[in-house]
Each structure stands twice: as structure tokens, then as C-alpha cells.
N, C-alpha and C positions, 0 to 999 in steps of 0.2 A: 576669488572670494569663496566659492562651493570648496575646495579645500583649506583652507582657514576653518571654516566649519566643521568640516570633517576631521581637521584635526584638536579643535577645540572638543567634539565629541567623544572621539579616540581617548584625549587626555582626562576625559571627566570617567568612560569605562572602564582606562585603564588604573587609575585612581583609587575608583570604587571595588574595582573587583581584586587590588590588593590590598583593600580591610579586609576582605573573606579573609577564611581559610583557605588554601593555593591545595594539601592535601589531605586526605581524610581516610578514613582507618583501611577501605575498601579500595581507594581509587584519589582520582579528582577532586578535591573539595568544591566546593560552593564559589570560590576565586578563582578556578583556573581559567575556564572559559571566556570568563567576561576578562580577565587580564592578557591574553593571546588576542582573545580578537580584539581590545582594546588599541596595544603593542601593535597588531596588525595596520590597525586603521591610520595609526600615527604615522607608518612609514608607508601606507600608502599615500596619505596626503602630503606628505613630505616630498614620495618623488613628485605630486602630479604638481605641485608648488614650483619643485625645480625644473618641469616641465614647461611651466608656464612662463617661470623668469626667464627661460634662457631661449624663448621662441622670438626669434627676429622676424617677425613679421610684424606690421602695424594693426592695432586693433582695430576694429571694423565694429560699430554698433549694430549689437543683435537685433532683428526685426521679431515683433512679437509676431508668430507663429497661432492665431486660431484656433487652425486643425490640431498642430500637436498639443495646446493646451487642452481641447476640449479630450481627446483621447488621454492625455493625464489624466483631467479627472474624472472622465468614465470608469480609468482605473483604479481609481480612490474611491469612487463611488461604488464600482465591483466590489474591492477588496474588504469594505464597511458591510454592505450587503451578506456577505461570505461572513464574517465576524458574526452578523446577527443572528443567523443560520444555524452559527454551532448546536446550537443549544437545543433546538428542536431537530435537525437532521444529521447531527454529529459532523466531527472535523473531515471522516475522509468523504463522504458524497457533499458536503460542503466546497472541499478543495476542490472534488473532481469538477464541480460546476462551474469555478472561480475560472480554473484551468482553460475546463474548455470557454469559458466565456475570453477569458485572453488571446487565445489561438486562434478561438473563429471571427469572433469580434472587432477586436484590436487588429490583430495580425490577418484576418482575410484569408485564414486556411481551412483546410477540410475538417470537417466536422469529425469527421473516422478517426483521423491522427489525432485531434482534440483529443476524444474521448481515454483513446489509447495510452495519450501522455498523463492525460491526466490520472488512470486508473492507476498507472507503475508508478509515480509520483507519488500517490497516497499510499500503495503497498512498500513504497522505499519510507515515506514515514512512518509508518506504521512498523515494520520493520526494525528501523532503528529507535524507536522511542519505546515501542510498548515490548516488544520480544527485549532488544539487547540491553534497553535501561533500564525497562520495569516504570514508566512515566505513562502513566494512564493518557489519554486524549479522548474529549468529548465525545461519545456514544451519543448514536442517533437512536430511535425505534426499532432501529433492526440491526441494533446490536454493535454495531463497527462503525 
């Protein structure tokens, strides 16, 4: 069923992102992206479909899981939290926070590694959006 949606989703991307423009005077128009990862999404739910049909095993009814729901939506709740952030602490000590709250929190690891993935995470976004695209990201008070 999760890929049926996935690819209903795929189909609506990939749709949308070839009314854009595909390319533009510079580069990439405004379609390329959302029509690859569209493309993409379709033939990943495709295989995980022919994955599923072609599994000889019997199905077994999922037992609702507690624990992993509630850590779902600690992450949801992170991840919303992070979002309201932007705006007063900017995107990357936002992300860094979101980061390390997933590593140490969710996943039960060191706080040091948190920090550290999280800092090179925000400098590889930072990185690729503000240096190589020229796409601003929300500034915090001190500047980045």
C-alpha cells in the first residue's frame, strides 16, 4: 500500500514538474528537479510493488508498535519544532539542533558525534545552496 502512495506521489511530481520549464537560459529550469526526482520516485515504488507481489511468504498482521510510534512522532514533533526555529535562530544552528536531537535522542548516541554530524551537515547545506546556487537560507542573529 506505502508504495501505491509513493507512487501516486511520484506521478503527481513528476506531472507537475513537466509543466515547468525542464531548461533555462543558465542551467536547470524550474522542472528539472521535481521531474527526475518525480521519475525517480515512480521507479522506486515500482520496484518496492514488485517486491512485494512477488514475496512468497504469508502475511503476518503488523502489531502496533508504541515505542516506534512514539519515537515517530518525537520526530515529527523535532522536526516542527526545527521549522519554528528558522526564523529566529536561522536554518543551520536550527538543523544543527534537529540533528543532534535525532542522534542523541532517537538513536541513543554520543552527543560529540551529534554535534559534529550535525555541524558538517549544515556546512554541506550551506555549501551547496548558498555558495554553488546562490539560494539564500534563513539567517539567524549571528549571521548564518
Amino acid at each position: 500500500m506505502a508504495a501505491l502512495c509513493l507512487a501516486a506521489f511520484g506521478g503527481y511530481v513528476t506531472y507537475t514538474g513537466s509543466k515547468l520549464s525542464y531548461v533555462a537560459d543558465v542551467g536547470p529550469g524550474p522542472g528539472f528537479f521535481p521531474f527526475w526526482i518525480g521519475t525517480g520516485l515512480l521507479l522506486f515504488s515500482g520496484y518496492q510493488t514488485i517486491l512485494c507481489l512477488s514475496a512468497r511468504q504469508p502475511r503476518q498482521s503488523a502489531k502496533l508498535s508504541w515505542r516506534g510510534s512514539g519515537r515517530a512522532l518525537t520526530g515529527w514533533l523535532a522536526m516542527a519544532v526545527s521549522i519554528f526555529l528558522y526564523r529566529w535562530i536561522g536554518f543551520a544552528a536550527s538543523f544543527v539542533l534537529l540533528t543532534g536531537f535525532f542522534i542523541v535522542v532517537i538513536e541513543r548516541r554520543h552527543i560529540v558525534a551529534a554535534i559534529s554530524i550535525g555541524v558538517a551537515l549544515a556546512l554541506v547545506f550551506h555549501l551547496l545552496f548558498v555558495v554553488a546556487l546562490g539560494v539564500s537560507l534563513p539567517a539567524g542573529p549571528w549571521g548564518f
